[in-house]
N, C-alpha and C positions, 0 to 999 in steps of 0.2 A: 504494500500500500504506500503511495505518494505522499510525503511529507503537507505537501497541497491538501487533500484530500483528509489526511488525521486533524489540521487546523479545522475545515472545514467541519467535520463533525463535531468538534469540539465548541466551536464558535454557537454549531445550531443547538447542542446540549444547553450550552450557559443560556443563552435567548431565550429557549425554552424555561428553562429552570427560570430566572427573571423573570418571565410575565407570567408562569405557575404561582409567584411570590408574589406577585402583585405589583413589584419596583417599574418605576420609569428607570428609562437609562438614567437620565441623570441620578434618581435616590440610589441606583444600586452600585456608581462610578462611587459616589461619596463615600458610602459604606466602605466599600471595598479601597479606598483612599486611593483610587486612579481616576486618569484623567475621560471624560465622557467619550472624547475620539480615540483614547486607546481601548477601551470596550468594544466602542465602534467596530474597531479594526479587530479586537477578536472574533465578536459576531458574526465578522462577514467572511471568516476563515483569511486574511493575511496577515494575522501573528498570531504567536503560541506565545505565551505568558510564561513565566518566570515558575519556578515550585514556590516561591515564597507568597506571590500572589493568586498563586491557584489555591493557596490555602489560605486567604482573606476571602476570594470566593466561595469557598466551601463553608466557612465560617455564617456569612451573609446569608448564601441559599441554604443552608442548612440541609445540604445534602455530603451522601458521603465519597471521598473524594478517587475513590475508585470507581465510582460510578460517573464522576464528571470526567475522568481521562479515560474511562474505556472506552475504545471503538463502538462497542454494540449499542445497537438502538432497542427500544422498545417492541414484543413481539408485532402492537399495530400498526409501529414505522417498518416492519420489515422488508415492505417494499421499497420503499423510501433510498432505506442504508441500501438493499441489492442497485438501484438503480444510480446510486452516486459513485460505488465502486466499480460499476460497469467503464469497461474501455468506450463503449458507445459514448455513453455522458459525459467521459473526461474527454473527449476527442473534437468533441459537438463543439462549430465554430461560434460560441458566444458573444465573443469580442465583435465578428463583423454583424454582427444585429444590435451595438450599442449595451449588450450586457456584458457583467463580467457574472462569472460563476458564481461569487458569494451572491450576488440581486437575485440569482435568480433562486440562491439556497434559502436566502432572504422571505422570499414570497411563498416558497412552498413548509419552510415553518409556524406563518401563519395559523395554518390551521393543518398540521404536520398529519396528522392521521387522514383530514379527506386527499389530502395532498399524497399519499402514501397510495389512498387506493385509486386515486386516479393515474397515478403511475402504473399499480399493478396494471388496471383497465387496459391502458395504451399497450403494455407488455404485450399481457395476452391478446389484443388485437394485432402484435408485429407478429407474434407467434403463429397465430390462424391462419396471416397472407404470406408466413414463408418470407417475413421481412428480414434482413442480413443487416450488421452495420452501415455496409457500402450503401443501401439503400436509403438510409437516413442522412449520409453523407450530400449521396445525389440530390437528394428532395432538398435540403440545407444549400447545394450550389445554386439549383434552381429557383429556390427562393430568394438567395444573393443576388443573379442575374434580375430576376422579376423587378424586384427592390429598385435597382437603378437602371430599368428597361433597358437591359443585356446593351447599356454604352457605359466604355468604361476611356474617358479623355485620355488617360496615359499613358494607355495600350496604341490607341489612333495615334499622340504623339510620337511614342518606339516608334512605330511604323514607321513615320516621313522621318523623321528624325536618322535610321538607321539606310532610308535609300539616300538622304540628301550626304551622307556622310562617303557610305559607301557602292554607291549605286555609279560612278563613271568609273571606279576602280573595274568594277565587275562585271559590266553591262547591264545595270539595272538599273529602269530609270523608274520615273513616276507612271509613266504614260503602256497602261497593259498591252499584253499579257506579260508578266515576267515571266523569263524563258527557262524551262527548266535546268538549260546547261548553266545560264549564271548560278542558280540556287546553288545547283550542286557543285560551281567552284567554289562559293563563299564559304561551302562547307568543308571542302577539301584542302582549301589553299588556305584561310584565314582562319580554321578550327578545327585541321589537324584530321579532317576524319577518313574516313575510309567506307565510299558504299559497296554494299556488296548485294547482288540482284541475282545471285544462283540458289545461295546457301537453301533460305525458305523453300522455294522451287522443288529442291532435292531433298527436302523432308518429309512427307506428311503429315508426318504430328505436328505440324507448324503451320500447315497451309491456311488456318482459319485466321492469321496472322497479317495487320498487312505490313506492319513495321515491329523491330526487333533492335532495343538499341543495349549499348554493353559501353560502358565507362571503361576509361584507361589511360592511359599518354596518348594514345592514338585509339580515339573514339572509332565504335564500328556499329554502320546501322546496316541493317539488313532489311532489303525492300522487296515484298513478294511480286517477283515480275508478272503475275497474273493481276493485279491491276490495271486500272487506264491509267492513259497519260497525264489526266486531271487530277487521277488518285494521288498517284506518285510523285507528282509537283506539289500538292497539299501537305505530302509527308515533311518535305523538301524543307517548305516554308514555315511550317511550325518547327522543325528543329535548329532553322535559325531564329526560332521564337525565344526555345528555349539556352541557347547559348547566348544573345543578347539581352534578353530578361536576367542572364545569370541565374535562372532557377533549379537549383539543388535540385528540391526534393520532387521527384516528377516519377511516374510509369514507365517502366519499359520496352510494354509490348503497346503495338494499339490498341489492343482486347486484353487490358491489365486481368490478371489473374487473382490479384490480389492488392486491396487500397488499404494502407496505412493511416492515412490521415485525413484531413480536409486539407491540409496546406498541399498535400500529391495533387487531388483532383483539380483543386482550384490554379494549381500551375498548368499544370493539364488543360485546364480553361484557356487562361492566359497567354499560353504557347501558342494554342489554335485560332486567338482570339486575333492575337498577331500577325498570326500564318495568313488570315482573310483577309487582314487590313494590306497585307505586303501583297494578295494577288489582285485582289480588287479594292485600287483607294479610292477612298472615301468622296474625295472632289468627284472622280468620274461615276463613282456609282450613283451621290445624289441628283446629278446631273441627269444619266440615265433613268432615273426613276419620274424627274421632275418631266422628262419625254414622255413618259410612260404613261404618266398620273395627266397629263393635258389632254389626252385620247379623248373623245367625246365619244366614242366606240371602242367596244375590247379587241385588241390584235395578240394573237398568241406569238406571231414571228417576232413581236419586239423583245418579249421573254428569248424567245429561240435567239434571238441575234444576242441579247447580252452573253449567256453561256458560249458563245464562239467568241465574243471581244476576251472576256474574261480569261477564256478556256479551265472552266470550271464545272463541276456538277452540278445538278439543280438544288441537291441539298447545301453544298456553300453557297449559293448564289442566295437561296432562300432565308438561310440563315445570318449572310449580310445582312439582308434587307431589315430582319430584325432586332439588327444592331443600330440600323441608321433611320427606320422610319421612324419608332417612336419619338426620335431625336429631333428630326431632322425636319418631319412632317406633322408630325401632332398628333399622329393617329396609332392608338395602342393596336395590335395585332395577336394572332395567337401563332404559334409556328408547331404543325405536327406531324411525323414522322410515323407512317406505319409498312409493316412490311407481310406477307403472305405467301405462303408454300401451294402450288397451282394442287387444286382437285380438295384441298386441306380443310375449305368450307371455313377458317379460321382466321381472325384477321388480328396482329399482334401492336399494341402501341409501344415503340422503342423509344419514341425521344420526345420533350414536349417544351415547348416557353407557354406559359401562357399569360398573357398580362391585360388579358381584353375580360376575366372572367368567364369565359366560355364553359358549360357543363362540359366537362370529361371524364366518363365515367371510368378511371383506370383503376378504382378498385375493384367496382363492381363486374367493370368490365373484365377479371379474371371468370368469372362465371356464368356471364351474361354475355348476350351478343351484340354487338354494334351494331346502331344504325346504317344499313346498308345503304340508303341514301345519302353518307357523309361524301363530302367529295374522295376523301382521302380512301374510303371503300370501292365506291364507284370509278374509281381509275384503276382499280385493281383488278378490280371484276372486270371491266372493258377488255384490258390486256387479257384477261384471261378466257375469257369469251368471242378475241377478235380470231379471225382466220387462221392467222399466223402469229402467233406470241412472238414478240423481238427474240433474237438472240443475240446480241450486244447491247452495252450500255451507249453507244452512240443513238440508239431509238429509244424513242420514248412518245407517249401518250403525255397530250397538255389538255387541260380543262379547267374551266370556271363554275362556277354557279352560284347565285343566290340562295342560303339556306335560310328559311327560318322553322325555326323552333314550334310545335303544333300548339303547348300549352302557351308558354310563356310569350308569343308572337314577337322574340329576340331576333335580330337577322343579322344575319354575317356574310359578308362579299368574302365568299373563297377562289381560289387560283392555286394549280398545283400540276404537278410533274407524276410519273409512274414509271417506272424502269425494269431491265430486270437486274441483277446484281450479281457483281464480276465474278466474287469467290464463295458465293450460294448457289450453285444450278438448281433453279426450278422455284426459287423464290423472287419474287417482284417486290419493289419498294416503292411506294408516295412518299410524298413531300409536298405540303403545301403551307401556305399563311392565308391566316382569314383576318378581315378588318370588322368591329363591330359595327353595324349603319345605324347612324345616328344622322338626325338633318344635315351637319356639317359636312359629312364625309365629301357628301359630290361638290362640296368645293375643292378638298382635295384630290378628289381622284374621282374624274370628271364622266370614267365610263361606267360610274358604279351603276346607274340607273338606263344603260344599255338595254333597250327591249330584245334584244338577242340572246343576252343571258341568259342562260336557264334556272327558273325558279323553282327552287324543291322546297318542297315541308316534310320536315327532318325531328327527330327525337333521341333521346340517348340511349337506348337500348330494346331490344325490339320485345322484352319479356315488358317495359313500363308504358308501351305504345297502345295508345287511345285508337289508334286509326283502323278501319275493318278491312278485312281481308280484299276489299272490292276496291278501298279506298291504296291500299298500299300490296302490289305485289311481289315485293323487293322480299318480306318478310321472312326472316328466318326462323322462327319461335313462334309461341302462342305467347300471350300479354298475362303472363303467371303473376307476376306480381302485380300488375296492375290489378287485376282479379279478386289477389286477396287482400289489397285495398282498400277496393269496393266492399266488398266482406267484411270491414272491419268496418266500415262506417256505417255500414247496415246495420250491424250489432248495435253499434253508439247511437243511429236513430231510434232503434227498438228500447234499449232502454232508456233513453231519453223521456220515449212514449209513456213507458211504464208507469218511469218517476212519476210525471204530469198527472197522471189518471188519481196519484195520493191526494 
C-alpha cells in the first residue's frame, strides 16, 4: 500500500471521528493544539502527523489509537477501503477534471457508508459489463476530449511549430499531402530509427498489428506492410508525435495489449493528435470545410476530393473535422465509428466523441440491437447487400441523411464513409459525424436542409422501438422492452384505479 493512500485513510478516519464528536475543524485544531490548515491537510490525506500528535488526537476523539492508525475501515465502509486500494482509483486521472484525490475522498466521507454502497453498486455494474481498468481509462480520455471538444491549442501549435522548424530541412512543408518518404526521413535521419516493413508480415501472431515499436539507441518500429498507404503515413506521423512531444510513457503496439496508466493513453492521444495536425493543417482543412459548409446542396465528391488532397482515410479525415469544427464553426458534432463481420447480423461500436448529447446506446447496446436505420448501420448493410462488396480500402460507400429520433423528435445531419478493412477480411467499417439541427445550423452548413437528403426516423435500439412492423422494415427484434414498459405502467394505472375507488 502507497504511503498516499495510508494518509489518505487516515485523514478520512480523523474526519470521521471529528464530526462523530460533534467538533468543527476549528474546536477540534484547538483541542488538539494544531493549527486548523494543518488538520486540513491531514483530512485530505497530504500529511501524516507526528506520534506525539496523533496522541492529542486520540486524547480529543476519545478513541483508541490503534484504531485511528489502522488501515481497516468499518465492515459498512468495506467497499469504500476495496475501492481506494484499487489500482483503478489510484490511476483514475483526477487532476485533469480539477480534482485532486483527497476532494474527492472528501465528498465520499460525507456520508461514508451511502458512499460505500454506491461504490459497491458501480463495482458490481463494471462486473456485469465485463468492464476492465482500461475501460474506465478510455471513458476518462473521452470525457477529457468531450470536456475541451477534442481541440487541444498546443498540440495545433507542435504541429506548425515543428514543420516551420523543420519542414525545408526535410521536405515538408505546410501545404498537403506530407509525403511519406519525408516522414520516414525525419525518423530515420533526425531520431535514429530504423523501419522495418517484413518483420510483422512474416509473423502471424502479429498480423493483427499495425505498428510494433521497441526502444533502444536505435529505435525500431515495425510497420505491417499489409496496410495502405494512408495507414502507414498515419503511423509515420504520430511517431514523430511522439518523439517531438518527448512522450515517455506511451504503447507499443497499435493494438496495446496492455494500459498502465492514463498518462500511456493520453500520450497515445496526443501522439495521434499530432500525427493529424502534421497531415492535415489546420488552415487548409478549415478552409476546406468553410467550401464545404457554403454548399447550398450536398456533394459527396467534395468529401471524396478532400481524402485525395489529404491522402488520408475517412476515419482521420472525420476525426479532424472533430477537432476543428466544434472550434472553428460553433457547431458541436458527435463522431462514431462502427465496424461488422459480412453475414454476422451484428453491428459493433468501437470508437465514439460525443459532444452533441446524442443517445448511444453502448451499454445497452451489448445486448440489444441497433437501430438499423443509423446511418453508420445503413452503410454497412449497403456494402453488404451491394453486388459486389469492395475488396480494397480505396472503395468505399458515402452517405448522408437526416435522422430524427421517433420519440424525442431530436434531428441530426449525419454524413459518413463505409469500407472494408485492410487486416480484417470480411469485416467493413463506418465512420461518420453527425451535427445536432438546431435553427442555426443552416447558417453554418448551408446544405443541411437539402430536399435531396434523405430523411429517416430512427430510434436507439430496435427491442425500445414504438414503430410497427409496417411502419419500419429495417427491424431486427421485437420491441421487448418496450413491451414491458407498457406492462409496467398498466400495472401503475390499475393500481392507481384501485387506490381512487378508497
Amino acid at each position: 500500500m502507497t504511503n498516499n493512500l495510508i494518509n489518505i485513510i487516515f485523514g478520512m478516519k480523523v474526519r470521521q471521528a471529528r464530526l462523530e464528536a460533534g467538533l468543527t475543524l476549528s474546536e477540534f485544531a484547538t483541542q488538539c493544539e494544531l493549527s486548523p490548515s494543518y488538520v486540513t491537510e491531514i483530512e485530505k490525506g497530504r500529511k501524516y502527523p507526528r506520534v506525539d500528535k496523533i496522541m492529542r488526537m486520540v486524547e480529543v476523539l476519545g478513541k483508541p489509537y490503534d484504531d485511528l492508525v489502522s488501515i481497516k475501515l468499518s465492515h459498512s465502509m468495506a467497499h469504500l477501503s476495496t475501492t481506494l486500494k484499487s489500482v483503478t482509483f489510484q490511476r483514475f486521472p483526477f487532476e485533469e477534471f480539477g480534482l485532486e484525490l483527497s476532494d474527492l475522498v472528501t465528498l465520499l466521507t460525507r456520508e461514508p457508508e451511502k458512499a460505500s454502497a454506491l461504490l459497491h453498486a458501480v463495482l458490481e455494474i463494471g462486473r456485469r459489463y465485463d468492464l476492465h481498468e482500461e475501460d474506465f481509462l478510455r471513458a476518462a480520455l473521452r470525457s477529457y476530449q468531450e470536456i475541451h471538444e477534442n481541440y487541444f491549442q498546443e498540440l495545433e501549435d507542435a504541429a506548425q511549430k515543428f514543420v516551420d522548424k523543420y519542414g525545408t530541412d526535410y521536405g515538408l512543408t505546410s501545404d498537403p499531402p506530407a509525403s511519406r518518404e519525408a516522414l520516414q526521413k525525419i525518423l530515420q535521419e533526425k531520431y535514429g530509427y530504423q523501419i522495418d516493413l517484413e518483420t510483422i508480415a512474416g509473423r502471424p501472431a502479429l498480423i493483427k498489428y499495425r505498428s510494433v515499436f521497441f526502444e533502444g539507441k536505435k529505435p525500431r518500429l515495425l510497420i505491417n506492410n499489409c496496410l495502405n498507404p494512408q495507414q502507414t503515413k498515419f503511423i509515420l506521423a504520430r511517431e514523430v508525435g511522439y518523439q517531438y512531444l518527448k512522450l515517455k510513457e506511451r504503447s507499443f503496439a497499435s493494438t496495446p495489449d496492455q494500459i498502465n496508466s492514463f498518462q500511456q493513453i493520453l500520450n497515445d492521444f496526443k501522439a495521434a493528435y499530432f500525427g493529424g495536425a502534421l497531415l492535415m493543417p489546420r488552415a487548409h482543412i478549415i478552409a476546406d470545410l468553410q467550401h464545404l459548409f457554403e454548399q447550398t446542396t450536398w456533394s459527396a465528391h467534395l468529401l471524396l476530393a478532400m481524402l485525395d488532397k489529404y491522402h488520408v482515410t475517412p476515419e482521420m479525415l472525420f476525426y479532424r473535422f472533430s477537432e476543428l469544427i466544434p472550434q472553428f464553426f460553433g457547431v458541436k458534432l458527435h463522431f462514431l465509428r462502427f465496424h461488422h463481420r459480412h453475414n454476422s447480423g451484428t453491428y459493433q461500436l468501437i470508437k465514439q466523441l460525443n459532444m452533441n448529447q446524442l443517445i448511444v446506446p453502448s451499454g445497452i447496446g451489448l445486448l440489444e440491437h441497433y437501430c438499423r436505420r443509423w446511418l453508420s448501420v445503413r452503410l454497412l448493410r449497403d456494402m453488404e447487400s451491394a453486388e459486389k462488396v469492395p475488396t480494397t480500402s480505396d472503395q468505399l460507400h458515402v452517405g448522408i441523411q437526416m435522422s430524427e429520433f421517433v420519440e424525442t423528435q431530436d434531428k441530426f445531419l449525419c454524413m459518413g464513409f463505409s469500407r472494408e478493412l485492410s487486416l480484417s477480411p470480411g469485416v467493413t467499417s463506418s465512420v461518420i459525424v453527425g451535427f445536432r439541427v438546431e435553427p442555426e445550423l443552416k447558417n453554418t452548413i448551408r446544405f443541411a436542409y437539402d430536399p435531396s437528403i434523405p430523411q429517416v426516423i430512427i430510434n436507439e435500439t430496435c427491442e425500445r422501438c414504438p414503430l410497427t412492423a409496417e411502419q419500419c422494415r429495417e427491424r431486427a427484434a421485437e420491441p421487448t422492452i418496450l413491451g414491458e414498459q407498457q406492462k409496467q405502467r398498466d400495472r401503475k394505472l390499475a393500481l392507481r384505479e384501485i387506490q381512487n375507488q378508497d
